[in-house]
MARMARMI-552838 format. One record per residue (C-alpha): residue number from 1; x, y, z; residue in three letters. Coordinates in pm, 1 decimal, always signed. Each point is the difference from the previous one (the first is absolute). Example, Ala and Ser with C-alpha at 12.3 -4.5 7.8 and 13.67 -1.06 7.14 Angstrom:
SITE num       xx       yy       zz residuo
SITE   1  +1230.0   -450.0   +780.0     ALA
SITE   2   +137.0   +344.0    -66.0     SER
END
This chain:
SITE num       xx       yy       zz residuo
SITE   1  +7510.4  +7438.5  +2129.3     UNK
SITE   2    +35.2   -369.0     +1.7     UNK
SITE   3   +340.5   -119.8    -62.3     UNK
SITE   4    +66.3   -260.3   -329.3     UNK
SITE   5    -26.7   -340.0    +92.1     UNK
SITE   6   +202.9   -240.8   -215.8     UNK
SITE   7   -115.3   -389.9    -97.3     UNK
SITE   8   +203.1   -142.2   +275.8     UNK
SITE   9   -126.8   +181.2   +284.3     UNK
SITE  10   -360.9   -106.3   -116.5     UNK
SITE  11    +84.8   -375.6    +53.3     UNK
SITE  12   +162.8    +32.3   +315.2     UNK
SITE  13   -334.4   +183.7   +124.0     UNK
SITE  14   -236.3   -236.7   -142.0     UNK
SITE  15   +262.3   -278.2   +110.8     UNK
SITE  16    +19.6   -170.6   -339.7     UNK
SITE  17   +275.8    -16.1   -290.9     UNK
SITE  18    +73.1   +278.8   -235.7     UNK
SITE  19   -138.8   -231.5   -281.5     UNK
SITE  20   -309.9    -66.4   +202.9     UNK
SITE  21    -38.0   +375.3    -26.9     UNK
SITE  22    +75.5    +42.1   -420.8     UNK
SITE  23   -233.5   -271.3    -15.8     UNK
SITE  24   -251.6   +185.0   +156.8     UNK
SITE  25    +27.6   +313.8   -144.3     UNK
SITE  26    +29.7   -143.2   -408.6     UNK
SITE  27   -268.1   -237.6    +86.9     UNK
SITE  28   +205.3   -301.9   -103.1     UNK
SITE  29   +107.8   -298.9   +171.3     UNK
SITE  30   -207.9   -179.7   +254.6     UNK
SITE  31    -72.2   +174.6   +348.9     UNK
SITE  32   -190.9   -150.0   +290.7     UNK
SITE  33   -289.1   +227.2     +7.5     UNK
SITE  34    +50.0    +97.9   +423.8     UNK
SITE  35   +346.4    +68.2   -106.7     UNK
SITE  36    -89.0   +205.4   -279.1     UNK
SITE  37   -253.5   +205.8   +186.3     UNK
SITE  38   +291.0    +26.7   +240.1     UNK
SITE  39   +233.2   +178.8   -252.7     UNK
SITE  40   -270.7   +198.3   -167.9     UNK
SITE  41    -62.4   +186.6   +355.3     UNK
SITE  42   +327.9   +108.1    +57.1     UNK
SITE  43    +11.9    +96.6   -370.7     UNK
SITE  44   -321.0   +227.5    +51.0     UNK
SITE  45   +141.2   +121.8   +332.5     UNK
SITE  46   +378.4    +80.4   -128.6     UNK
SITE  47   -145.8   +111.2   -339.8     UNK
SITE  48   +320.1   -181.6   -179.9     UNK
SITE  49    +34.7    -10.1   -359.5     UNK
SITE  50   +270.9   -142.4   -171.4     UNK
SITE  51   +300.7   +169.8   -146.6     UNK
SITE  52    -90.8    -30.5   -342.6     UNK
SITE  53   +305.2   +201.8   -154.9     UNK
SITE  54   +253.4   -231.6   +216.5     UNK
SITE  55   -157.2   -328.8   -124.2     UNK
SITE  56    +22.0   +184.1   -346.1     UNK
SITE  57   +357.0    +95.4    +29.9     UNK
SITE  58   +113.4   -361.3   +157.7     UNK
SITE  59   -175.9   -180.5   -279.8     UNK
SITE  60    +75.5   +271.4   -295.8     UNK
SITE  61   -283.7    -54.4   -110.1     UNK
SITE  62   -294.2   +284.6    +25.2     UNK
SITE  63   -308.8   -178.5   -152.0     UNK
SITE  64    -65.2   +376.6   -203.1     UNK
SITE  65    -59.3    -13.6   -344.5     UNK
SITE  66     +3.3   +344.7   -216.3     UNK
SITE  67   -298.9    +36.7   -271.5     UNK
SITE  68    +36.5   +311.4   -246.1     UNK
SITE  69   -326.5    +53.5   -218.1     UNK
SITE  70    -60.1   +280.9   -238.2     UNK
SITE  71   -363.3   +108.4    +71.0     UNK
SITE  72   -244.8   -122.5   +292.9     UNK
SITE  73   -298.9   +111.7   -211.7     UNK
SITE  74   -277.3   -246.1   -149.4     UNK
SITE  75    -27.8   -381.3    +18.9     UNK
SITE  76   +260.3   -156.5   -106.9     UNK
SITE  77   +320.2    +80.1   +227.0     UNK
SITE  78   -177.3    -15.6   +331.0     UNK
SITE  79   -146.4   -370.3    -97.6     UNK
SITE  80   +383.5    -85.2    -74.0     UNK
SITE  81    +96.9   +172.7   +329.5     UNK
SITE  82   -240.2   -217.5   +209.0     UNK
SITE  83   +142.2   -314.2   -223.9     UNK
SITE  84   +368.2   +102.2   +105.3     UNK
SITE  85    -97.5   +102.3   +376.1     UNK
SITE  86   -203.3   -375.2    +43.7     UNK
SITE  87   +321.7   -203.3   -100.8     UNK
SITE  88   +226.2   +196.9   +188.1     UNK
SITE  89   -245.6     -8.4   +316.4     UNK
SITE  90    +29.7   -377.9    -75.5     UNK
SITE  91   +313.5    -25.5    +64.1     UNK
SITE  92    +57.8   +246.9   +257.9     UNK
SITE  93   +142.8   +268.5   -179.8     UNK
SITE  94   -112.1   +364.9     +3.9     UNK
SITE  95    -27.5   +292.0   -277.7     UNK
SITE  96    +92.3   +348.8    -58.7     UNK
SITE  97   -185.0   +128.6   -259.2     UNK
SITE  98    +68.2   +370.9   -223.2     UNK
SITE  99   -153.8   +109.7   -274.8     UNK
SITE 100   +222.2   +175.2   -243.9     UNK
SITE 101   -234.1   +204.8   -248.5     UNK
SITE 102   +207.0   -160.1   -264.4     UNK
SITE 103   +285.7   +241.9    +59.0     UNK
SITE 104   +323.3   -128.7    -81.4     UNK
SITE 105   +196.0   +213.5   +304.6     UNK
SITE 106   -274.1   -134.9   +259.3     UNK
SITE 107    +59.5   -348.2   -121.0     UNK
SITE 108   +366.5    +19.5    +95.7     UNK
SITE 109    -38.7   +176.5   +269.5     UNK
SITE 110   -246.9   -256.2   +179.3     UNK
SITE 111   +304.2   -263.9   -138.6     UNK
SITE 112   +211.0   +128.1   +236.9     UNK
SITE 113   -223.9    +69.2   +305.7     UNK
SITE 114   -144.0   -341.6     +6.0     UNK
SITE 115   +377.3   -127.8     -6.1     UNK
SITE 116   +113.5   +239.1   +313.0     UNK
SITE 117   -302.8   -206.6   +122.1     UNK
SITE 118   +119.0   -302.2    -76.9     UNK
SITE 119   -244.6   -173.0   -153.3     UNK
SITE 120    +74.5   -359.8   -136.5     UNK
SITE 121   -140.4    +46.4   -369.4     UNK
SITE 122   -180.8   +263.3   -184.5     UNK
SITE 123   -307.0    -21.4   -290.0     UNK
SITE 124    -30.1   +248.3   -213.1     UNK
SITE 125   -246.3    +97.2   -227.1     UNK
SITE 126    +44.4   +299.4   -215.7     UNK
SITE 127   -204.6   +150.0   -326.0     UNK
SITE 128   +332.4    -42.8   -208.6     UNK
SITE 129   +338.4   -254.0    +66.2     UNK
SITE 130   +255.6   +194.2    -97.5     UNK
SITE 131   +402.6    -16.0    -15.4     UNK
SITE 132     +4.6   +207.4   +282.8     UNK
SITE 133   -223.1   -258.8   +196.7     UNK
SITE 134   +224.0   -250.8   -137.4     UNK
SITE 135   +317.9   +140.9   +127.7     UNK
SITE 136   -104.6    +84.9   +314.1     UNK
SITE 137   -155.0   -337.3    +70.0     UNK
SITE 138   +317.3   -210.5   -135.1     UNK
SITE 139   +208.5   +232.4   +274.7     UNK
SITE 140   -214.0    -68.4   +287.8     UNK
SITE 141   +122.4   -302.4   +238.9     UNK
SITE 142   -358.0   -145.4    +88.1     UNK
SITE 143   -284.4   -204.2   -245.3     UNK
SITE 144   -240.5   +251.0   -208.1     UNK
SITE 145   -275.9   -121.4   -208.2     UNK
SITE 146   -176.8   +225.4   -239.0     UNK
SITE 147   -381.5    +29.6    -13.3     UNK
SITE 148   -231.0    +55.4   -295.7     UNK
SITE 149   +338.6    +55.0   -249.4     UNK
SITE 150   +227.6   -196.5   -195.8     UNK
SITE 151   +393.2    +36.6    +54.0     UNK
SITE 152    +64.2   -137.6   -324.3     UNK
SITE 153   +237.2   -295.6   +134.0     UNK
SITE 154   +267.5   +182.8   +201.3     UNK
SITE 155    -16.5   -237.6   +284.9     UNK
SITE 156   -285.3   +220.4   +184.7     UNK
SITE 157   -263.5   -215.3    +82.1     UNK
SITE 158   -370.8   +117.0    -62.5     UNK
SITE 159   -374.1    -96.4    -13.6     UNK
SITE 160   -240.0   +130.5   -218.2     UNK
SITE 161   -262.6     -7.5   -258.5     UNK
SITE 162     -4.5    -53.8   -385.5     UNK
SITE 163   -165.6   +298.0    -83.2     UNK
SITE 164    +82.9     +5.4   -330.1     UNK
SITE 165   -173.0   -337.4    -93.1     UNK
SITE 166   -284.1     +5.7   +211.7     UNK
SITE 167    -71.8   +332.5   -231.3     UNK
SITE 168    +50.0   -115.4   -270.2     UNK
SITE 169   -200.3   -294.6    +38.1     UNK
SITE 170   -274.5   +225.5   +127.6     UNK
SITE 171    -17.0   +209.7   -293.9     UNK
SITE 172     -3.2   -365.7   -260.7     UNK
SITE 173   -286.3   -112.5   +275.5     UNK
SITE 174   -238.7   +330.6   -117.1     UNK
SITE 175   +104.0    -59.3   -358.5     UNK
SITE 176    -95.4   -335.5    -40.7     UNK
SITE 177   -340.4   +164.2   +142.5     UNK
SITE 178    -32.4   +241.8   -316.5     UNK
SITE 179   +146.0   +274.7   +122.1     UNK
SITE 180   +200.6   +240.1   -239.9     UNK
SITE 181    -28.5   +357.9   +149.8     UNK
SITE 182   +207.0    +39.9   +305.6     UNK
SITE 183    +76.3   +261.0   +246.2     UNK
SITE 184   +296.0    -47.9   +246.2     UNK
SITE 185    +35.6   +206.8   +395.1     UNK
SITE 186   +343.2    -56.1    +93.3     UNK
SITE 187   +191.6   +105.5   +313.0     UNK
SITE 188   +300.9   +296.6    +78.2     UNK
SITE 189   +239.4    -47.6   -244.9     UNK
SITE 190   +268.4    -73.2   +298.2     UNK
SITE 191   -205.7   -289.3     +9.2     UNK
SITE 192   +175.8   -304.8   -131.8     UNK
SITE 193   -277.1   -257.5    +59.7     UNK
SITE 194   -219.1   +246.8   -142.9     UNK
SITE 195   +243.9    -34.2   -345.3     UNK
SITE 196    +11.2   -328.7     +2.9     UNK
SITE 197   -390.2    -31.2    +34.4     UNK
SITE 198    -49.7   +219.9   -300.6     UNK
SITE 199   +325.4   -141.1   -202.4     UNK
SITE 200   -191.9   -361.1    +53.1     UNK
SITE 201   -350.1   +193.9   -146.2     UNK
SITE 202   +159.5   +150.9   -280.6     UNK
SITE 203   +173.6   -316.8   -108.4     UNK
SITE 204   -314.4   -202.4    +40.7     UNK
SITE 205   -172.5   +262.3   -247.5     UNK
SITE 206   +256.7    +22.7   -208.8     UNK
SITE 207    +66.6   -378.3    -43.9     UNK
SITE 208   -414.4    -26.3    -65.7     UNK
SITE 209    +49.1   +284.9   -289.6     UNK
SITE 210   -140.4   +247.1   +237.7     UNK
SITE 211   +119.8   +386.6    -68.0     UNK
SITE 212    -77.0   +204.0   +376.2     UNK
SITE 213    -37.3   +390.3    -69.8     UNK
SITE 214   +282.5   +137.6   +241.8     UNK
SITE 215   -292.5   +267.7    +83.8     UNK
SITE 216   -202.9   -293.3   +201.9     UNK
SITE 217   +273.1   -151.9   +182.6     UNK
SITE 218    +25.7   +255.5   +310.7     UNK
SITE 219   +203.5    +17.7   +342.8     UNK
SITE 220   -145.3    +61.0   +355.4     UNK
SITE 221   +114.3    -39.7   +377.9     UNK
SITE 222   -176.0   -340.4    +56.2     UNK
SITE 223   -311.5   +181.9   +182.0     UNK
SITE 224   -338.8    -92.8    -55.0     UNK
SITE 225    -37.6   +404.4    -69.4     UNK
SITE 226   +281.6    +17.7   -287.7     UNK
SITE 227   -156.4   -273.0   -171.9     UNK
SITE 228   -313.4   +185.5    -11.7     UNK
SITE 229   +178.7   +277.8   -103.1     UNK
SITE 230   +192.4   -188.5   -297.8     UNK
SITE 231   -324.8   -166.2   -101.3     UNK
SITE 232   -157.7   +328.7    -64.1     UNK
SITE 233   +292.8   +147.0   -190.9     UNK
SITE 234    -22.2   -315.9   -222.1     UNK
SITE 235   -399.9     +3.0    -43.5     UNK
SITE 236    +94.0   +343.9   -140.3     UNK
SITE 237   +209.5    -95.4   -264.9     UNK
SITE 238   -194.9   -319.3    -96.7     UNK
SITE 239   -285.9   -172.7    +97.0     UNK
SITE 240     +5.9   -324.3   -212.2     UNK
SITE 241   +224.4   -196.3   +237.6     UNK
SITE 242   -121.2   -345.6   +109.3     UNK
SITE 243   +266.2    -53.6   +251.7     UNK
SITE 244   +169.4   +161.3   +261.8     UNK
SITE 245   +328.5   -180.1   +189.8     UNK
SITE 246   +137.5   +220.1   +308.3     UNK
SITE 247   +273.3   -137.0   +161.3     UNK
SITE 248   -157.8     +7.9   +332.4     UNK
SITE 249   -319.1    -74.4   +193.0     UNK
SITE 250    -40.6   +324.0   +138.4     UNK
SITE 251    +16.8   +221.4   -328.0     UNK
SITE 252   -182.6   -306.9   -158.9     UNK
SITE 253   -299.7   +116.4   +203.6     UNK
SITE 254    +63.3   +353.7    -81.0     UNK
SITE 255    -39.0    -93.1   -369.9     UNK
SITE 256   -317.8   -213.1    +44.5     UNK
SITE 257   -143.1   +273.9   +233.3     UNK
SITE 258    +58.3   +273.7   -284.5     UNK
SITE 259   -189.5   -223.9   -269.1     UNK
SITE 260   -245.8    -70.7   +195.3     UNK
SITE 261    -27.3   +368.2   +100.9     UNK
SITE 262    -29.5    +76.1   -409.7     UNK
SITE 263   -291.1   -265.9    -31.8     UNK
SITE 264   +229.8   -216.7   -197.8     UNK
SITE 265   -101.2   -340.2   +140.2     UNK
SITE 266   +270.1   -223.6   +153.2     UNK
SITE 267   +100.2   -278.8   -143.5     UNK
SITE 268   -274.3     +9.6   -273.3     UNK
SITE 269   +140.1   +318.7   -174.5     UNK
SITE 270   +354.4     -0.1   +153.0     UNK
SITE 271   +155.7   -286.2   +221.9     UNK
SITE 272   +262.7    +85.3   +288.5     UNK
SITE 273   +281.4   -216.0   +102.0     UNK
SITE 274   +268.5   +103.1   +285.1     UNK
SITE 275   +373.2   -152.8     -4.0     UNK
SITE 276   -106.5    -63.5   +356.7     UNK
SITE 277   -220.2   -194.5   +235.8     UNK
SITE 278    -22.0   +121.8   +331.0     UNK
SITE 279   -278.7    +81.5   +206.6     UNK
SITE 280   -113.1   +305.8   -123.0     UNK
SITE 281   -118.2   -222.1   -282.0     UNK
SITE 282   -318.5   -109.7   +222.8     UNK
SITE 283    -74.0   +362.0    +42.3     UNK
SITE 284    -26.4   +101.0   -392.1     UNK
SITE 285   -367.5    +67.4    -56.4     UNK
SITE 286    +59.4   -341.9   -230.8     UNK
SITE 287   +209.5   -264.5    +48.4     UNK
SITE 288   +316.6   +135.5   -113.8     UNK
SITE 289   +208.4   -268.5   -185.3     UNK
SITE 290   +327.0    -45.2    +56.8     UNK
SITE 291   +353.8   -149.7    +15.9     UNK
SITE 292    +61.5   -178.1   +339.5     UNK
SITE 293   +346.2    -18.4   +167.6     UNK
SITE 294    +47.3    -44.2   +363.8     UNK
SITE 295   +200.5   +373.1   +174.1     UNK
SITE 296    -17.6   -261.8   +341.5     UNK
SITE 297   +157.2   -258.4   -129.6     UNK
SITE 298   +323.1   +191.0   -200.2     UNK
SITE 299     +0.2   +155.2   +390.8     UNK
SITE 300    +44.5   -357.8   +120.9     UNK
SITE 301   +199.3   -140.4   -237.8     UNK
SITE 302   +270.0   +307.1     -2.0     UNK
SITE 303     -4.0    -48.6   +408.3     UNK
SITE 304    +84.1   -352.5    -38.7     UNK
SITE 305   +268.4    +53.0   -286.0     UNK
SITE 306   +191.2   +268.5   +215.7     UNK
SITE 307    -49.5   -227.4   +307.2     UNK
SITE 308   +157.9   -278.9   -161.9     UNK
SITE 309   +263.5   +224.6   -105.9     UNK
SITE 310    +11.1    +99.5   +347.5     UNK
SITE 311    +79.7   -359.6    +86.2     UNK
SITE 312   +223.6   -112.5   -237.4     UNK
SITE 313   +344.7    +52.8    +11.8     UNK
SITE 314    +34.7    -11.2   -409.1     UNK
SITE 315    -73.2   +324.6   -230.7     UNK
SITE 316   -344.8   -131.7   -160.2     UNK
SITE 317   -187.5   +134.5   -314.7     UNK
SITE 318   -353.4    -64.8    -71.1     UNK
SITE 319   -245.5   +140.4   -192.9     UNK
SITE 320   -383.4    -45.0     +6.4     UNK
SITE 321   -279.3    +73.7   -207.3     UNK
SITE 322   -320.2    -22.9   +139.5     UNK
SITE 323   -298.0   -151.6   -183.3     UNK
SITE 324   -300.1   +172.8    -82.0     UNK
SITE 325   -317.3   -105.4   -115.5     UNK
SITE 326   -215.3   +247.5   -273.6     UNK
SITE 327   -392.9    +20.5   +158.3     UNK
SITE 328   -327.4   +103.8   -255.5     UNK
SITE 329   -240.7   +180.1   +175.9     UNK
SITE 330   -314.7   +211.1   -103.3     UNK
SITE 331   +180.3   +300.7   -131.3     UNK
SITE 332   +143.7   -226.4   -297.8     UNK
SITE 333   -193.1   -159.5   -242.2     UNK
SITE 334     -5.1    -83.9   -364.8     UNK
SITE 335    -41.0   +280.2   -326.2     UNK
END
């Protein structure tokens, strides 16, 4: 077994300083190339690697930060995952990732192992902010910034979308097109941007003097199969909608696929919107329209709120709502 060779017994065999040699090995700094070549052989031939932990522990600083999602399913939450993990790999900081299932004990519990990890800030995105969330977050001693929820102002920082407006405005979009008739495929009801997506539809109707029979406005699990499934039930009970809203792309599809499947044309008969815009969109047998908002970029811009938080040796509150941009495609069209 070959014996651990520290930093300093790697410079006194390749003859050069111990700087010369953490130059080297971070690729930083300028090296003369024969000198280099030098200090990369006896690296390959003592197989160092550096002490990691000890560099950690002398600076107190670990470079880990802790991400807590609820789900890992569908479109969304991985593109904000990649968002987070490229401005963290920017600026040399790693990620722990767990995924929750939306269960409140899980959620504290992955709390507390990423801080006997000691990661240096945490983002959190849950289906629901509660006061437990609250509580546990204002207790904690490092930066967390919540994902995808509001905190309602109590000094939590968070990044998210407006989903109640871009709904709304959605829904006033297909009724300035002539459309009176609606249907409505919502999310779980643990869902809160699911509630606020229909709360914004509802209003829209309601401020347009728009009645919605509670019958058509239905809940699935965001899957392109449950919005099938919904769509069917709602065919059932009546057949003279001219629009359908579902608060995602995938049970979007789901809905278009099922009207389709009843040789009810698409958008001639009944148009399809999704509260969504994600790539599944390109792989609706139509264009699916759609409302656009970026998962990548609330990933990036929660990374570089909790890094700055990170950095900063003042308690700082932001909060940030993401624009979004409302895209007409061939399943919408005028009555």
């Amino acid at each position: 077994m070959k014996k651990d060779i520290n930093i300093k017994e790697v410079a006194k065999k390749a003859g050069v300083s111990i700087a010369t040699v953490s130059r080297v090995f971070n690729n930083s700094g300028t090296v003369k190339e024969s000198t280099r070549k030098k200090i990369e052989a006896v690296i390959e031939e003592t197989g160092y690697y550096p002490n990691v932990l000890a560099r950690e522990l002398a600076e107190k600083k670990t470079h880990l930060i802790g991400l807590i999602v609820h789900s890992m399913i569908g479109e969304g939450i991985p593109r904000m995952i990649n968002g987070v993990n490229e401005m963290l790999e920017d600026n040399d900081y790693n990620l722990l990732i767990a995924c929750t299932n939306g269960i409140l004990e899980s959620e504290i519990k992955h709390f507390e192992i990423f801080r006997s990890k000691r990661v240096e800030g945490i983002l959190f995105a849950t289906r629901e902010f509660k006061e437990e969330h609250r509580d546990l977050i204002q207790k904690i001693p490092i930066p967390v910034v919540v994902l995808l929820q509001r905190t309602d102002k109590e000094g939590i920082s968070f990044v998210t979308f407006d989903n109640y407006t871009f709904a709304k405005e959605a829904t006033e979009k297909l009724i300035g097109l002539g459309h009176r008739n609606f249907a409505f495929i919502g999310g779980p009801a643990t869902s809160v941007n699911s509630r606020e997506r229909q709360l914004g539809f509802r209003d829209g109707l309601k401020e347009n003097g728009i009645e919605l029979d509670t019958n058509l406005s239905r809940n699935g699990d965001f899957t392109i199969e449950s919005g099938y499934q919904q769509m069917e039930e709602i065919l059932a009970i009546e057949k003279e909608i001219t629009a359908v809203i579902a608060v995602n792309d995938g049970m979007a599809i789901g809905a278009l696929n099922c009207i389709q499947d009843h040789d009810i044309a698409v958008p001639n008969d009944i148009s399809v919107l999704g509260l969504d815009d994600t790539v599944l969109a390109k792989a609706s047998r139509l264009k699916l329209s759609g409302v656009h908002y970026s998962y990548s970029k609330l990933g990036k811009q929660g990374a570089g709120l909790l890094l700055k938080q990170i950095e900063s040796d003042e308690a700082l509150f932001e909060e940030v709502v993401l624009p979004y941009e409302i895209h007409l495609r061939e399943s919408v069209n005028k009555r």
